[in-house]
N, C-alpha and C positions, 0 to 999 in steps of 0.2 A: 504493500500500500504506500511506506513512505519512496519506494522507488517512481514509482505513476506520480508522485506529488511533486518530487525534484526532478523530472524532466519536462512537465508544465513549466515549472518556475524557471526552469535557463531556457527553454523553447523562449518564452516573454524575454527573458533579460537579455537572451541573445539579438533576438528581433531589434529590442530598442535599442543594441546600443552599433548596429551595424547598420540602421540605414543610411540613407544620403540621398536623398528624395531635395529637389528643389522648387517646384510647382506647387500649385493650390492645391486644396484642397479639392476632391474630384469625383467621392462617391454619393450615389444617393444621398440625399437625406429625406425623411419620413417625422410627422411630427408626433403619430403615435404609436411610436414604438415602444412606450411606457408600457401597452398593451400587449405588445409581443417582442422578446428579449430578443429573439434568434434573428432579428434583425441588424444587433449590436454585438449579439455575443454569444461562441457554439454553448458555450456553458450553462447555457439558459436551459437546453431541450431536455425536456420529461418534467421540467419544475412543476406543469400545468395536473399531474400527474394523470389524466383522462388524453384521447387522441384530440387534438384540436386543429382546424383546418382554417389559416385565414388570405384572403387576398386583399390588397390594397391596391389602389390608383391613385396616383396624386400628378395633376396638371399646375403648373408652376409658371407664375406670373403668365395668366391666361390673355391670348392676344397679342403677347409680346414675340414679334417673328423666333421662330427658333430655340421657344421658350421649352426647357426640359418635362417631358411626359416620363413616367415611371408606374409597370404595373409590376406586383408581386405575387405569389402562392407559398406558401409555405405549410408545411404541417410539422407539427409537434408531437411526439408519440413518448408513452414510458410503457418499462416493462420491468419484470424480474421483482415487482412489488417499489417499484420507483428507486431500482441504483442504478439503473441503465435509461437513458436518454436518446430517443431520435428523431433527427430531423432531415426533412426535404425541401430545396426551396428551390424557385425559376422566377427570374428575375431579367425582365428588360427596360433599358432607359436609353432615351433618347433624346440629343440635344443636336441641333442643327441638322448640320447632315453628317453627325456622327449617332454609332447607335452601340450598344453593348448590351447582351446577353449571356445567362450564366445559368447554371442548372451544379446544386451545391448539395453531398449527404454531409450530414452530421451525426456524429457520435458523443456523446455524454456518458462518465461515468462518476454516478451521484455517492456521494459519503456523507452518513449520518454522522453529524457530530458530534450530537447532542439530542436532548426530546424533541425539540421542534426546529433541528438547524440542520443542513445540508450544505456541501461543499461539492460545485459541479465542474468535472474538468472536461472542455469541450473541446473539438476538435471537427472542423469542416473541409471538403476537399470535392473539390470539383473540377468544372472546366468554363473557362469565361472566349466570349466571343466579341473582338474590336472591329467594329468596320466604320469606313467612311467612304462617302458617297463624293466623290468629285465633282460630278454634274449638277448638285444643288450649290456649288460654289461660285463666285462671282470674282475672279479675279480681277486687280487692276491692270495688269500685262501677258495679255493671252498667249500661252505658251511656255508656259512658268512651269519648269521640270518639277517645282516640289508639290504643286498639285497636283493628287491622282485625273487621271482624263475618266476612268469610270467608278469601279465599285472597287474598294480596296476591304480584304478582310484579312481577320487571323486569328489561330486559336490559340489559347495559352492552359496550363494548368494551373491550378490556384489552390490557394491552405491556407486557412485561419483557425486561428486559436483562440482559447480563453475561457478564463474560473469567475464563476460563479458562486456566492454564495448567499446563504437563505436563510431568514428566521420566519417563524410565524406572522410579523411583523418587519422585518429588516433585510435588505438587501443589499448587493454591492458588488460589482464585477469588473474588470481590466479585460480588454483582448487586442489583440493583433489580426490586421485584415492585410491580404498581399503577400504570404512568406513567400510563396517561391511566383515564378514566370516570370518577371521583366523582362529578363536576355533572351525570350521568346520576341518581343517586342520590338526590342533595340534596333533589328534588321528591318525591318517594315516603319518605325518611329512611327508608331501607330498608339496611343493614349498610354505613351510612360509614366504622365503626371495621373490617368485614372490610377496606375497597377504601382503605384507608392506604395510603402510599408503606412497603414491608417492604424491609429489606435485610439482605443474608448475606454475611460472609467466612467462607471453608473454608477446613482445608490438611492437609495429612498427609502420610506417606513410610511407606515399605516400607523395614524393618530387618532383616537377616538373621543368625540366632541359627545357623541350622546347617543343613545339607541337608536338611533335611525340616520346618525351624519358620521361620518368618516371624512375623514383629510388625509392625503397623500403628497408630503412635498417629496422632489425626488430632482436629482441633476444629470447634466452627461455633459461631459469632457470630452473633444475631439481636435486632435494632434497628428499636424501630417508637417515634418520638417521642411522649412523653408515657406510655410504660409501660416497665418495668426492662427491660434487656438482657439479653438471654436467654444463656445458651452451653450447651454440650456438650462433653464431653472422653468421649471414646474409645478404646478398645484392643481391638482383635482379634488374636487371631494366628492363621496359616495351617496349618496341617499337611498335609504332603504333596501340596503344590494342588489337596485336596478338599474340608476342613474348615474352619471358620473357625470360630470361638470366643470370645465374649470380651464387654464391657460397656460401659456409657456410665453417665453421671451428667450430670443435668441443673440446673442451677440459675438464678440470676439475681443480677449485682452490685448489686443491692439501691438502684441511683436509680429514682425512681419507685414505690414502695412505699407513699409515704406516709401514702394513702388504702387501703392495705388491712386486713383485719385482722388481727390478730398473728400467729396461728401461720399465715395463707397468705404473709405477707411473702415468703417462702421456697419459692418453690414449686419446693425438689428432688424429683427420682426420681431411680430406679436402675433400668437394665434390664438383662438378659442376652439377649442377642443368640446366637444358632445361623446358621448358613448353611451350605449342603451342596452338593456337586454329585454330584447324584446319576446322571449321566452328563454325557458330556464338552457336553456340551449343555444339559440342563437343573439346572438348580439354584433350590432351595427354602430359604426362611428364617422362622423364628419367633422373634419377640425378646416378652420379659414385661415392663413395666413397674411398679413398685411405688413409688409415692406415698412420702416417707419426709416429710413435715411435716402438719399435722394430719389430711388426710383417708386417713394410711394406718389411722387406726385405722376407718375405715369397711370398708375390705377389699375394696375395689373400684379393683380394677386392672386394668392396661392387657392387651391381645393385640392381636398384630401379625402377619399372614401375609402372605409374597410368596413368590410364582412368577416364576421367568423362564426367559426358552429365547432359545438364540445358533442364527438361523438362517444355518448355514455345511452346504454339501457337504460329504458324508462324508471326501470323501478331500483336504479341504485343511486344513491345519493353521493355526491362529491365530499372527499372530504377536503381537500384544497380548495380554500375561501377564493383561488384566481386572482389574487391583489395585482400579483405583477406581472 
């Protein structure tokens, strides 16, 4: 057990202390992934401990030519009485006339720590797909060798990592996205700045206001060398464990700025977040995003839709409250 624990731990410390990534930041982002880890972190799958199936869509700053579209699938499975965790997920985003798709398994393996704590060490590996489309491009000197003339694509393999862990109440996780495939890339100089080394800390708790209201703050850190560190701060609260309600604010501690322009330095939003369980099984979320530095006065803002369904028999009841 403590050998699977120390090759988690230097898998992380090696990642972060070998990359050299210069480019922005470049993978999706989703604004409710509070609702589903394994969007942040393999370590998360089987936490839900029933099978769970969700997809999202989120269209980004809508009307803005170019502007990125991102759909998801994923599911979430436990077994073996919740020490074993698995997940599947396919994923495409597209921005211009670039597009990336990915199709990712995950493995989790859960350790009880305690009465109500677990420690998830995850592990994802798949294959991701870069293309860029030439002909939606508009060059200013036609004939320009570093533009493709048609459809350029390529495939890479891909591995992420990362722990997980869990109280009844409290959570907290670190991962790495990007271990291996860039030198797949390097030849074609096809989305380097996507296939960075990205890493995430999360954490959050469940605070009880009163029988029927719940509070959930919870944050997320995101770190891609050579562009500002991203965060999130969050609040939901629960009502009646049907509704969820509440907002995020995104912004960046302002290293790595240097090179941009004044008013994007800053690139806060603000969303409002919804989720519903519209039966004891399914549940639907739509969160808004609004731009609050220079391009809200464009007025092209975010929409975010997910679906999920907990495939459980009728007649057995969850014991996992589903907080995170």
């Amino acid at each position: 057990m403590k050998s699977i624990f120390k090759i988690f731990i230097m898998s992380l410390v090696v990642a972060f202390a070998a990359t050299q990534g210069t480019f922005g930041q470049q993978l999706p982002q989703f604004s409710q992934y509070i609702f589903n880890g394994l969007h942040v972190n393999p370590g998360y799958a089987g936490y839900k401990g029933v099978p769970y199936i969700q997809s999202t869509y989120r269209s980004q700053w809508v009307n803005f030519p170019g502007a990125p579209k991102t759909f998801t699938i994923t599911a979430d499975l436990s077994a073996n009485e919740g020490s074993m965790g698995f997940g599947a997920s396919i994923m495409s985003d597209k921005i211009g006339p670039s597009q990336t798709s990915s199709g990712m398994l995950t493995y989790a393996y859960r350790i009880q720590t305690g009465h109500e704590s677990f420690l998830g060490l995850g592990v994802s590996a798949g294959v991701s797909e870069y293309v860029i489309d030439g002909t939606m491009l508009d060059p200013n000197d036609f004939g320009d060798h570093n533009i493709p003339e048609g459809r350029v694509n390529v495939f890479t393999p891909n591995i992420n990592t990362g722990i997980f862990f869990n109280t009844a109440r409290f959570y907290t996780g670190i991962s790495v996205y990007n271990l291996v495939g860039k030198k797949a890339l390097e030849k074609e100089d096809i989305a380097l700045a996507y296939h960075n080394f990205h890493y995430y800390f999360t954490a959050g708790a469940m605070l009880p206001i009163s029988d029927e209201v719940q509070f959930k703050p919870s944050i997320l850190i995101k770190e891609e060398k050579g562009s500002p560190t991203n965060y999130d701060i969050n609040g939901m609260f629960l009502f009646m464990q049907t509704v969820w309600l509440g907002g995020s604010f995104r912004s960046n501690m302002g290293n790595g700025n240097e090179a941009m322009q004044e008013g994007l330095s800053k690139r806060n939003s603000i969303a409002a977040i919804i989720e519903i369980f519209a039966t004891n099984n399914l549940r639907i979320g739509y969160a808004y995003d609004h731009s609050t530095n220079v391009l809200s006065n464009l007025r092209n803002n975010s929409h975010e839709i997910s679906v999920g369904y907990y495939i459980t028999p009728k007649n057995i009841r969850m014991k996992n409250p589903r907080w995170f």
